[in-house]
Phi, psi and omega in degrees: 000149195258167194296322166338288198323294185322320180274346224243321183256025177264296184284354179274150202257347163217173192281131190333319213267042209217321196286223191229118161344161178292149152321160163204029128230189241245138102003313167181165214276146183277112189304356198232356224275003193256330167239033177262305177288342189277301195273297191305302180299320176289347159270009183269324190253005161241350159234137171249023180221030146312111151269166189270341134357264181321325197270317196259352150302344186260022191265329195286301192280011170287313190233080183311145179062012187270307196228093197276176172290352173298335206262035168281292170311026211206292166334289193297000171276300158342286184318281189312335174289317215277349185275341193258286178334292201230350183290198172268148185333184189215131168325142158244124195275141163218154204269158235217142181255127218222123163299128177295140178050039196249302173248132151232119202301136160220150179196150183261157204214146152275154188237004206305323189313309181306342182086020195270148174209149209221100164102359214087017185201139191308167191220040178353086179215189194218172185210121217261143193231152188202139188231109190273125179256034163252326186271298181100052165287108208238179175219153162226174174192178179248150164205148180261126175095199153310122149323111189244180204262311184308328192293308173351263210330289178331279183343287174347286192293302170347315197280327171312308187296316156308326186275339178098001148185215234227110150284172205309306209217146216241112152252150188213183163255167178313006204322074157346308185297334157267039168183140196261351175195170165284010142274323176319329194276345187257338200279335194268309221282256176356275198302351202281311172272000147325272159009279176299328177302312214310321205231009137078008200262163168249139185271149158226164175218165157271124187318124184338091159128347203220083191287357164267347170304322171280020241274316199292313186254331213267342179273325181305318204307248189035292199303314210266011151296325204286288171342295182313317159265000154295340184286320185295318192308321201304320175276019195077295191207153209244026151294109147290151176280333192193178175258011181291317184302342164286320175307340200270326179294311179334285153338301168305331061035286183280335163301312191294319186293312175301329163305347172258022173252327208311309187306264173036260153340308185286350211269324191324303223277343151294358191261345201273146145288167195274197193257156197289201197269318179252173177260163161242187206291111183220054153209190163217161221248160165192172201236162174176151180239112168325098149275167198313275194330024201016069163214192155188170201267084187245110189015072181064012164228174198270170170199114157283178175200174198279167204254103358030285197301359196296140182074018161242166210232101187281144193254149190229141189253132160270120170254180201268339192218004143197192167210137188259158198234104163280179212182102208013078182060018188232177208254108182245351203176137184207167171175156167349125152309118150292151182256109191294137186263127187334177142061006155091042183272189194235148185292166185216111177233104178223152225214126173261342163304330174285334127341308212293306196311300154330307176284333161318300170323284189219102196276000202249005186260333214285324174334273183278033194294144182297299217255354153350309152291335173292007195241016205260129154275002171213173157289343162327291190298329172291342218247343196277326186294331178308322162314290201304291179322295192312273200318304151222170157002142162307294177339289206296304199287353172263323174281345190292338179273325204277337189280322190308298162327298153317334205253338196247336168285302169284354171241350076168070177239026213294290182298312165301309202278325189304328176295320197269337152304333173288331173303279272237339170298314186290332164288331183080051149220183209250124185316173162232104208280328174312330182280324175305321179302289188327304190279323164277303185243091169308106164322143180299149179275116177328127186295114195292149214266130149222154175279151174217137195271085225242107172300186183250177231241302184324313176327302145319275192311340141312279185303346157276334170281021158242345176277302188295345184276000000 
């Protein structure tokens, strides 16, 4: 209160609520008051989500020098009054009373926005969230790429099996995002209710386009992004080593939250049905042939393999965070999910250890390799061949990267060389690869010669005259 305010009630003789209503006329004349029925209002009632922006720029350029930009706040009051009076209704949201083990929520979030990098290099994913919406007991998990019905399925279930059963009815959105045409979409829609028969749940969805109807999951992304960079802050810095360490912060995060859930929870879980005996099915199959190049082709990304497989044709299950390569029924090969890259390049999961052995061989192929930059397993490495190229000969520099390469794949020195290559970049000088072999992996030392002394034959004939007394 201001000191004026103070005196002004210090000294008055009645209480506000005695005094004489407010004015209720007008100061100066209403500036709009010659088009507000002509101009304004029919368009307010023919688009009805016109701002009062949008009405006095075209007021400006209607009636030049008229209608300056100070009359915007003096408008948007009008535009509001005349909306409380006669515009149109208004959505009514309404909140909802929620049952123990009756619904549990799923929904995908993008995370790109945190800034997270993994290895150095950004790391672009999502993140699939499942919500009991009565306790608000949640699970997360990471997913790379697109929500897909394997990232669904996995997820789903992961989140079930932690929580210790199943509620009555599985809500979701239209998730689009797992399928690119209409068979793909009917082919999602079928395995999707499989799925729900299999755990005995009824699917529902919420209408396309209207994400508060998911209102129980779709307000948690909010909470539980926001932590999640709180978390980052907390730590410092948003560099990861691999992406189990990311999953694990994660993890950590949705544990913490879930402890101010827990009474809750415990009352839900008497409420959950139990769970089938087994998981379903939470990948899908595709077929593909290792070509010379020891590679092959899986919905638009590359994937190497050991050159053993080369020219069989693997039957491969896509899990939501990898893929396994069968081989008449037995398990031959198994590595990460790759991600299809925008714009119809085709993704890169290439492994250089399936390489090295080749490139030994024949180290001059390493130059003009297509997929070459895919193959650097840290940036340590990509940054000594730019060196390595500048420096010396074609020839010296292709074999000096396939021994480097060699040397962090068969002795499992990948990470210390890569530290010692940043050294020796930061010196400006250039490895020496014999000495780096001397130092990580040193040859076995020879075996020493020994002789042995072949006794005389008589000897045995004594110990046999000791045996017959």
């Amino acid at each position: 209160m201001s000191v004026r305010t103070a005196r002004r009630v210090e000294h008055a003789t009645q209480l506000p609520s005695q005094r004489a209503a407010a004015r209720d006329w007008r100061t100066r004349p209403n500036p709009f008051a010659d088009v507000w029925d002509s101009e304004i209002v029919p368009l307010l009632r023919s688009v009805a989500k016109l701002k009062a922006i949008t009405l006095l720029r075209k007021l400006q350029e209607d009636h030049p020098d008229r209608f300056p930009d100070s009359m915007r706040r003096t408008l948007e009051r009008h535009i509001g009054r005349w909306r409380a009076l006669e515009g149109p209704g208004k959505e009514v949201f309404f909140p909802q009373t929620y049952q123990p083990g009756i619904r549990g929520l799923s929904d995908f979030t993008h995370m790109d926005k945190l800034g997270v990098t993994i290895g150095g290099a950004a790391f672009p994913h999502m993140l699939y969230h499942f919500v009991l919406a009565f306790s608000r007991w949640e699970y997360a998990n990471v997913v790379e790429g697109a929500g897909s019905f394997t990232a669904l399925a996995a997820g789903l279930q992961n989140a079930l099996w932690q929580a210790g059963g199943c509620p009555r009815e599985h809500r979701s959105d239209s998730l689009s995002a797992a399928f690119r045409n209409l068979q793909e979409e009917q082919d999602f829609t079928t395995r999707y209710n499989a799925l729900l028969v299999h755990y005995g749940m009824e699917g529902t969805r919420n209408n396309r386009g209207l994400g508060h109807e998911n209102g129980s999951v779709e307000s948690s992304h909010r909470y539980l992004k926001d932590q999640i960079d709180q978390a980052l802050e907390l730590r410092g810095y948003r560099e990861f080593a691999d992406r189990a360490g990311y999953d694990e912060f994660v993890r950590g995060v949705v544990m913490r939250r879930n402890r101010r859930n827990a009474a809750a929870f415990n009352v839900e879980r008497e409420y959950l049905r139990d769970l089938p005996e087994h998981r379903a099915t939470d990948f899908t199959e595709e077929e593909a042939r290792v070509t010379r190049s020891g590679t092959f082709i899986v919905l638009g990304v590359l994937y190497s393999a050991p050159s053993r497989l080369i020219g069989h044709r693997m039957k491969i299950r896509l899990y939501s965070d990898r893929l396994d390569c069968y081989l008449s029924g037995a398990l031959v090969h198994s590595m990460a999910r790759g991600v299809r890259v925008c714009g119809g390049r085709l993704g890169h999961v290439l492994d250089y250890r399936h390489f090295i052995d080749s490139l030994k061989r024949k180290p001059q192929a390493w130059r003009g390799l297509v997929f070459r930059d895919e193959l650097f397993p840290r940036e340590a490495y990509r940054r000594i061949w730019e060196q390595l190229d500048a420096r010396l000969t074609p020839r010296d520099a292709c074999k000096a990267m396939v021994g480097l390469l060699e040397l962090a794949a068969h002795h499992g020195v990948e990470a210390i060389l890569a530290d010692r290559l940043d050294a020796l970049l930061l010196a400006g000088e250039l490895p020496d690869l014999d000495q780096l072999r001397h130092e990580f992996a040193p040859r076995q030392a020879q075996c020493p010669d020994v002789v042995i002394e072949m006794p005389s034959v008589a000897i045995y004939d004594t110990l046999l005259d000791e045996v017959l007394a």
